[in-house]
Structures are given as C-alpha cells and as structure tokens.
MARGUPA-682578 format. One record per residue: chain; residue number from 1; residue in three letters; z, x, y negated of N, C-alpha, C, O in turn. Coordinates in steps of 0.2 Angstrom, whole numbers, m for minus. Each point is the difference from the previous one (the first is absolute). Layout:
REM residues N
REC   chaine   num   residu    n.zz    n.xx    n.yy   ca.zz   ca.xx   ca.yy    c.zz    c.xx    c.yy    o.zz    o.xx    o.yy
REC        A   NUM      Ala       Z       X       Y       Z       X       Y       Z       X       Y       Z       X       Y
...
//
This chain:
REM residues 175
REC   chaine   num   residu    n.zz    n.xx    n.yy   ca.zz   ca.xx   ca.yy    c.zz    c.xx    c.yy    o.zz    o.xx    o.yy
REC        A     1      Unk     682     629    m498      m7       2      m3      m3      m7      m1      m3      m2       4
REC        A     2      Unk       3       0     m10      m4      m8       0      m7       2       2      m3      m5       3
REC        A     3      Unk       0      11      m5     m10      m1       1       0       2       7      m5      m1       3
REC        A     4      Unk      13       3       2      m4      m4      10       2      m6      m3      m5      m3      m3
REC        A     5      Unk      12       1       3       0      m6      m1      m6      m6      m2      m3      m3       4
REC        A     6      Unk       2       3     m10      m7      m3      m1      m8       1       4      m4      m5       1
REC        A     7      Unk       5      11       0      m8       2       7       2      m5       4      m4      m5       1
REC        A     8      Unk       9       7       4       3      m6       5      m2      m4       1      m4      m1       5
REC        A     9      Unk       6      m3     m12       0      m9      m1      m8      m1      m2      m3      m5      m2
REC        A    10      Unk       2       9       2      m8       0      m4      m5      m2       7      m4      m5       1
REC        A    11      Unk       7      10       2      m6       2       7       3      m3       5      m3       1       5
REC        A    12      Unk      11      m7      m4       0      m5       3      m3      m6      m2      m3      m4       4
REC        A    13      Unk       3       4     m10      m6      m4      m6      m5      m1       3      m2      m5       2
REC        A    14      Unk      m2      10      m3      m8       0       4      m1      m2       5      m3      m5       1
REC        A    15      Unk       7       8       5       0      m2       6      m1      m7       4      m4      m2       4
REC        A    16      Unk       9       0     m10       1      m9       1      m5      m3      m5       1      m6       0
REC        A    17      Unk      m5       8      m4      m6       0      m3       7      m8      m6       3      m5       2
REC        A    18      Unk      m2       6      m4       7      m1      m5       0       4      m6      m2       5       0
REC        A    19      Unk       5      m7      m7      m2       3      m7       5       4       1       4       2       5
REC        A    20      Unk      m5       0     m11       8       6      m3       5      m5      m5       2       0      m5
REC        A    21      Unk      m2      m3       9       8      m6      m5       6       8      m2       2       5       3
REC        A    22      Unk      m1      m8     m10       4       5      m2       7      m3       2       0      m6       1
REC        A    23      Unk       5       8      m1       8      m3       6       3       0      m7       5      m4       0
REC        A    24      Unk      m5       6      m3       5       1      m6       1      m6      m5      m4      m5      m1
REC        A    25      Unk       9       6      m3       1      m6      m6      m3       0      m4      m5       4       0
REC        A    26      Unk       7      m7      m4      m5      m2      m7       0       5      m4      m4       2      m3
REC        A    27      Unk      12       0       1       2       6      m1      m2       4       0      m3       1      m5
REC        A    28      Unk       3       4      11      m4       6       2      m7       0      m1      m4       5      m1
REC        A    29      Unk       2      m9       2      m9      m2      m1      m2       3      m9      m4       5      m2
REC        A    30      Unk       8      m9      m2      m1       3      m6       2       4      m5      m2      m1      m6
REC        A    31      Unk      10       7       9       2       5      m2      m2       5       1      m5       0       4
REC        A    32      Unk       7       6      m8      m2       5       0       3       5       6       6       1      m1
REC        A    33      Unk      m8       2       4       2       6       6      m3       6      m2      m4      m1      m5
REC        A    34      Unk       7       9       7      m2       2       1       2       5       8       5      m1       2
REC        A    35      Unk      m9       3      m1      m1       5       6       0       6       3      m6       1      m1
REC        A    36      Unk       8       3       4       0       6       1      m6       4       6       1       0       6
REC        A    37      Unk      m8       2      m8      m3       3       8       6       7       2       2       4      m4
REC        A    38      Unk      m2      m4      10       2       4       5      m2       9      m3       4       4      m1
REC        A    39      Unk     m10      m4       0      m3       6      m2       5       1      m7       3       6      m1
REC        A    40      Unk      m2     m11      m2       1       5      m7       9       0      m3       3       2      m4
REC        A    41      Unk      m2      m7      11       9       1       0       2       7       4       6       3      m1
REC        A    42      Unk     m10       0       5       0       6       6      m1       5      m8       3       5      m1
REC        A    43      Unk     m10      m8      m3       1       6      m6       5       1      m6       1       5      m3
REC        A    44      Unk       3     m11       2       6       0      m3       6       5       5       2       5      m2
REC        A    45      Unk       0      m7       7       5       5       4      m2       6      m2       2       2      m5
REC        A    46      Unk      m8       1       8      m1       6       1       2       3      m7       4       5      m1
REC        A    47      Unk      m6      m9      m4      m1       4      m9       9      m2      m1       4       4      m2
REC        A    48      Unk      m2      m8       3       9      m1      m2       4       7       5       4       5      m2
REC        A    49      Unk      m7      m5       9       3       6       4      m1       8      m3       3       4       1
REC        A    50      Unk      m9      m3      m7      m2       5       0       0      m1      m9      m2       4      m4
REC        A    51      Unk       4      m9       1       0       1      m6       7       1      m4       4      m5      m1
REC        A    52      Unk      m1      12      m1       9       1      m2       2      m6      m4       6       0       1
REC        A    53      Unk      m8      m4      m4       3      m5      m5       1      m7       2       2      m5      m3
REC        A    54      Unk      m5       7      10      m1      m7       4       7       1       6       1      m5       3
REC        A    55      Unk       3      10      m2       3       1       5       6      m3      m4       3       1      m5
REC        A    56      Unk       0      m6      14       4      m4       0       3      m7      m3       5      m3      m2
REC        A    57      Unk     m16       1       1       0      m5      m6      m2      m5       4      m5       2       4
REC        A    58      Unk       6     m10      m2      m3      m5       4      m7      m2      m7       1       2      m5
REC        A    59      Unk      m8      m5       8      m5      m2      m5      m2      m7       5       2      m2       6
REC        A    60      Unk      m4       0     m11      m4      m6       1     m10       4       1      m4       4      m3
REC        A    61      Unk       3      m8      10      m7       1      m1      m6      m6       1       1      m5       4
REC        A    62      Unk      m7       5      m8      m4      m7       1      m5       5      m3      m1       5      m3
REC        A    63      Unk      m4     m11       6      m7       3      m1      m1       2      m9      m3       5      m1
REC        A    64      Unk       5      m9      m4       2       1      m6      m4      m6      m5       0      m1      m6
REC        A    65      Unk      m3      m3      11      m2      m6      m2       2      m7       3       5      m1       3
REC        A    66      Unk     m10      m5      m5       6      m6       1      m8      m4       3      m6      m2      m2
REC        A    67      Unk      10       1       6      m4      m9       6       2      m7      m2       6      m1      m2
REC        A    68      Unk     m11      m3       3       3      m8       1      m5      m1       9      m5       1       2
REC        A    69      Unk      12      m3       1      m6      m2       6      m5      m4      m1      m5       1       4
REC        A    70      Unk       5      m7     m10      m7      m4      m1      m5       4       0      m5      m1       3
REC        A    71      Unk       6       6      m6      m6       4      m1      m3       4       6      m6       1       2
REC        A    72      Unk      12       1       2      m3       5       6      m1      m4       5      m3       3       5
REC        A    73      Unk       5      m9      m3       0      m3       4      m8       0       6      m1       1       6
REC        A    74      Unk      m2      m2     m11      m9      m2      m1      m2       5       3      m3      m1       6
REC        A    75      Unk       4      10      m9      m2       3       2       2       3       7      m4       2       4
REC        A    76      Unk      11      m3      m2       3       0       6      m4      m4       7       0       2       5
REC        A    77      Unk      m2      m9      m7      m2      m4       4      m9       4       1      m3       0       5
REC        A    78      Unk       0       3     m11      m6       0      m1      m2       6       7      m4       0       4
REC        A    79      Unk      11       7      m5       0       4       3      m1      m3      10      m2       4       4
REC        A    80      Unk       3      m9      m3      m1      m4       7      m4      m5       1       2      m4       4
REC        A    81      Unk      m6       4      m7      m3      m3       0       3      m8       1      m1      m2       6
REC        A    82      Unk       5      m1     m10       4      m7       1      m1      m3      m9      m1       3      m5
REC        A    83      Unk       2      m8       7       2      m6      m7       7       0      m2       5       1       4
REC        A    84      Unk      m6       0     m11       6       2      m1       5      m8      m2      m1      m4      m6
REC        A    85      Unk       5       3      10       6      m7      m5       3       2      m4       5      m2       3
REC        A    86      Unk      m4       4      m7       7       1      m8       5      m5       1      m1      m6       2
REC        A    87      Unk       6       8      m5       5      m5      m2      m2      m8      m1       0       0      m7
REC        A    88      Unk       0      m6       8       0      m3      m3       6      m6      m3       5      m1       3
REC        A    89      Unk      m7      m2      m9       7      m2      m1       1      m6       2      m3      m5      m2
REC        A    90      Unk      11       5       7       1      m5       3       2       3       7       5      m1       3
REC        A    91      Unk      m8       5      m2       0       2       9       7       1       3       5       1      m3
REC        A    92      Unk      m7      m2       9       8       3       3      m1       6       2      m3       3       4
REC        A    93      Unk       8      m1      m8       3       8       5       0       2       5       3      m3       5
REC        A    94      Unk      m7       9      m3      m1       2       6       2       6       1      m3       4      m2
REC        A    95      Unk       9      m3       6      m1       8       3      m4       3       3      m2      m2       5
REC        A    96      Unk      m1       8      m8      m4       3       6       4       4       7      m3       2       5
REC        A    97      Unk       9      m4      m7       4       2      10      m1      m8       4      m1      m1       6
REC        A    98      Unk       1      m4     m11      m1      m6       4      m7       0       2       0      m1       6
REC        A    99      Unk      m7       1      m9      m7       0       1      m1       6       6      m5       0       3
REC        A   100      Unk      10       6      m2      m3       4       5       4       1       5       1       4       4
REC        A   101      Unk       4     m10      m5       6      m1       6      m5      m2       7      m4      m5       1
REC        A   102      Unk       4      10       4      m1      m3       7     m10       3       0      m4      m1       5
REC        A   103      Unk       4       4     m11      m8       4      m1      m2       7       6      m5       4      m1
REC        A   104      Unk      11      m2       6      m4       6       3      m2      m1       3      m3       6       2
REC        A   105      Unk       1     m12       3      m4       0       3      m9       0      m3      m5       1       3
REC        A   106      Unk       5      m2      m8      m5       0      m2      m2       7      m5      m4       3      m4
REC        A   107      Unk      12       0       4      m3       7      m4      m3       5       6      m4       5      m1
REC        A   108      Unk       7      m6       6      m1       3       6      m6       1       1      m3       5       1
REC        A   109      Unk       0     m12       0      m7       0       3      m6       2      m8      m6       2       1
REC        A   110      Unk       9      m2      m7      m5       3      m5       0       8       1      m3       4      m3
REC        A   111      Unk       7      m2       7       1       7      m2      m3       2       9       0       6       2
REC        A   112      Unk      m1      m9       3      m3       1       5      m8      m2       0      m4       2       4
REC        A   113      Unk       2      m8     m11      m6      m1      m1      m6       5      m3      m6       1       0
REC        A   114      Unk      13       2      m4      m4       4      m4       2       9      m1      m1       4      m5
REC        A   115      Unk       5      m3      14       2       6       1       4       6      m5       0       6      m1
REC        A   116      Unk       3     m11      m1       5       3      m7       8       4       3       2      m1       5
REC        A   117      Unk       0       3      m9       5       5       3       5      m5       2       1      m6      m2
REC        A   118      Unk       3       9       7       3      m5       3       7      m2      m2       4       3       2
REC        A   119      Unk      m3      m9      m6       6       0      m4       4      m8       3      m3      m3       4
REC        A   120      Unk       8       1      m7       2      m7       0      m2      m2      m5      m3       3      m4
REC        A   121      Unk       6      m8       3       0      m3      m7       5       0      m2      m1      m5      m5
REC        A   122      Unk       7       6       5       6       0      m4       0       8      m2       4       3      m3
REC        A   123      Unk      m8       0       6       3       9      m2     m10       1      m5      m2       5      m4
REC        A   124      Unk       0      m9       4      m6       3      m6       1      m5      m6      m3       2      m5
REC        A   125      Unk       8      m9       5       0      m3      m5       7      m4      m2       1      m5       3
REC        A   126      Unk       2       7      m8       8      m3      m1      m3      m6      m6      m1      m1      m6
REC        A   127      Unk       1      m5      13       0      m5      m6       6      m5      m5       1      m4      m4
REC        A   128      Unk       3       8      10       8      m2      m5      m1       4      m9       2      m3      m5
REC        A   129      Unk      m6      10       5       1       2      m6      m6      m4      m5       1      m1      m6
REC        A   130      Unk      m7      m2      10      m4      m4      m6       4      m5       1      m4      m5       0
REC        A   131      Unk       6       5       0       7      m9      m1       3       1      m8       0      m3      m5
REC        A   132      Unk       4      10       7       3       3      m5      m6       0      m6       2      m2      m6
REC        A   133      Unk      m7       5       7      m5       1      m7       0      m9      m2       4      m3      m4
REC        A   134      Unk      m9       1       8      m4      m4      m2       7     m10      m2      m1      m5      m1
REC        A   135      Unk       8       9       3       3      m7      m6       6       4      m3       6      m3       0
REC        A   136      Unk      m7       9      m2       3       4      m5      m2       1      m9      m6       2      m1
REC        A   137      Unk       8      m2      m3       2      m1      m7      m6       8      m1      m3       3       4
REC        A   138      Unk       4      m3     m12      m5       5       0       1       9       2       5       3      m1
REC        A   139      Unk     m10      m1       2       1       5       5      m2       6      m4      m6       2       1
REC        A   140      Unk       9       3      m7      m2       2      m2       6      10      m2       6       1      m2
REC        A   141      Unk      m9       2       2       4       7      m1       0       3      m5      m2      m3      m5
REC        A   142      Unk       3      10       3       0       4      m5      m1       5       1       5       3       1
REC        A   143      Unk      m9       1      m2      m2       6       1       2       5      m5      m1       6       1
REC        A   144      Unk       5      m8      m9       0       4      m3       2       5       1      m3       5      m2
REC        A   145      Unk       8      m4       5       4       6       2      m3       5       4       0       6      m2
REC        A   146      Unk      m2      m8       6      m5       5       2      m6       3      m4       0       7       0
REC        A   147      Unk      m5     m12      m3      m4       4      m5       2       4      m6      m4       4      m3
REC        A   148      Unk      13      m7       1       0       7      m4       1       5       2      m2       5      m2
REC        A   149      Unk       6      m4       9      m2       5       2      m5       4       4       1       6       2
REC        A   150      Unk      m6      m9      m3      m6       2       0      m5       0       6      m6       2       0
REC        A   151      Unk      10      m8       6      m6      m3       4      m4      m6      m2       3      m6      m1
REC        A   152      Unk      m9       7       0      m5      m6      m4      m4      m1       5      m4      m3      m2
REC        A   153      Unk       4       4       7      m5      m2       6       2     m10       0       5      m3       0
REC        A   154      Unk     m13       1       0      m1      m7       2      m3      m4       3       2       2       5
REC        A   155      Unk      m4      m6      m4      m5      m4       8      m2      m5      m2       4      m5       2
REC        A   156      Unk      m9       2      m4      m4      m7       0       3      m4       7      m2       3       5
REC        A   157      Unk       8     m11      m6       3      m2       5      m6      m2       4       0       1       6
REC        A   158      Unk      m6      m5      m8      m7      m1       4      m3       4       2      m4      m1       4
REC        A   159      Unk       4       8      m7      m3       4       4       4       1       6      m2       0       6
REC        A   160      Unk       9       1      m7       4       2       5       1      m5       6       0       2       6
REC        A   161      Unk       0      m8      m8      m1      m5       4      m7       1       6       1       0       6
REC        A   162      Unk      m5       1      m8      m9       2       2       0       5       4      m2       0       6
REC        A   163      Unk       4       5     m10       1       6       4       5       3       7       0       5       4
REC        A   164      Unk       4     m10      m5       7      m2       6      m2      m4       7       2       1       6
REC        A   165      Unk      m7      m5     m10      m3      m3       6      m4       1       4      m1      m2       6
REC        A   166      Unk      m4       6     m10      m6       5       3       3       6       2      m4       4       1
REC        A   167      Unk      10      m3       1       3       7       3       1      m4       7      m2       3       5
REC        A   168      Unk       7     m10      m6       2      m3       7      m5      m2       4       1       0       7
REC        A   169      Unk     m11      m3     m10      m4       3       4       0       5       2       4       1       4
REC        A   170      Unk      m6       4      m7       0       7       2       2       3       7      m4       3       4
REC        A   171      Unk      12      m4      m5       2       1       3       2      m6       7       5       1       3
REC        A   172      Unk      m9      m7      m1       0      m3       6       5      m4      m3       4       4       1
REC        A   173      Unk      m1      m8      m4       8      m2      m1      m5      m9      m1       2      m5       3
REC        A   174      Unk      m6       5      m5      m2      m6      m4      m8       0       1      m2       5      m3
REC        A   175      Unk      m1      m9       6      m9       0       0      m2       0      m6      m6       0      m1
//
C-alpha cells in the first residue's frame, strides 16, 4: 500500500525534523500514474461477483484518473506538516529501502511517543514496493472493460490519497 508506505516515510520525516525528499527518478516524477483506493477495488469485486456479464472475466481497476507525483508531492508533504524536495535534476538515486534501512529503532519510539498501534516497520510499510513505483515507466490502466459493462464507479487520486491518511490517523497507525 504506498499511502502506509508514504505516511511512514513521512512521519519518520518529521520526527527527524527532515523534508519529504522525493526517492524516485526523474522519470517517475514526471509521468503519468494512476491508482487504485482500496474502498473502490472492494466495490469493483463485489459488482464483478454479483454482476452475470462480469463472470469469469479478469478487470483492470484504478481510481479512473491520472497523477504526476510533481503534482501530489507538495500536497503529501503539506498533509505532515514537512518541506517538500521534488525531484531534482541531477540528483542521485535514492531507494526509499536504502533511506529506511536500519529506521525501527526509531519507528519504535514514534509509535511509543505518540501511543499508536503497535506495529513494526516492515509489516506497516513495503518500501521495496515504493522502489518499484517511484523508478518505474508509466503507470497507467484501462478501465474500459469494466465500464462497458457497467461499473462506472470513480475516486479523485487526491482525495483518495487524503482520505487514506486520515483513516491511518484514525485508526492510531500514523500521529
């Protein structure tokens, strides 16, 4: 799930009073993604399970629109209260498993500082999989098949973004 992944790196971020450096290449900075919230992949099964023209058919699902992380970057950093770094050109390549190699000890004490459920940091955040996002080609799907068949359900990727995070407060995961 990149939005722990990103909470994470966010809220190890603050901690160390440290910006939101984005890890990704120059590439992924300014292609197009799109993304799937959780809620509305859960409403895609349920309607493929219960809809006769959808049985036995694989679908592509995404929120049904399209990101640049330049863009959400800002907003991501904004939600933590952090400066945000973007890409810049020239930079060295950064893994986010390489920048949070050797970080539980200090995930430990953020989530004893600020009495949050009690998790590790490898089981609330796969920084192997932001590796894959952020120096990967463009990340984009196709919904058509499904909307002809008739699920049109959609997700604003910022809202979903926003809303994902404010759930991991919610629920103790992230201060």
């Amino acid at each position: 799930n990149m939005v722990s992944t990103i909470s994470v790196y966010a809220t190890i971020c603050k901690h160390e009073n440290k910006p939101l450096v984005y890890p990704g290449s120059d590439f992924s900075w300014d292609c197009y993604y799109d993304v799937v919230d959780a809620d509305l992949l859960a409403e895609q099964q349920i309607w493929a399970s219960m809809e006769p023209k959808a049985k036995n058919q694989a679908f592509n699902c995404s929120n049904g629109d399209v990101f640049k992380w330049k863009h959400i970057w800002k907003i991501l950093a904004e939600q933590f209260g952090l400066e945000m770094v973007g890409y810049r050109k020239g930079q060295k390549e950064t893994s986010m498993a390489e920048l949070m190699k050797g970080k539980e000890p200090v995930w430990d004490e953020i989530v004893k500082k600020h009495k949050l459920v009690p998790t590790k940091l490898n089981d609330i955040a796969a920084f192997w999989l932001a590796d894959v996002v952020f120096y990967s080609d463009n990340r984009v799907s196709c919904m058509n098949k499904s909307k002809e068949l008739g699920f049109l359900r959609f997700k604003d990727s910022t809202k979903s973004f926003l809303d994902s995070i404010e759930k991991m407060r919610a629920y103790g995961f992230i201060p």
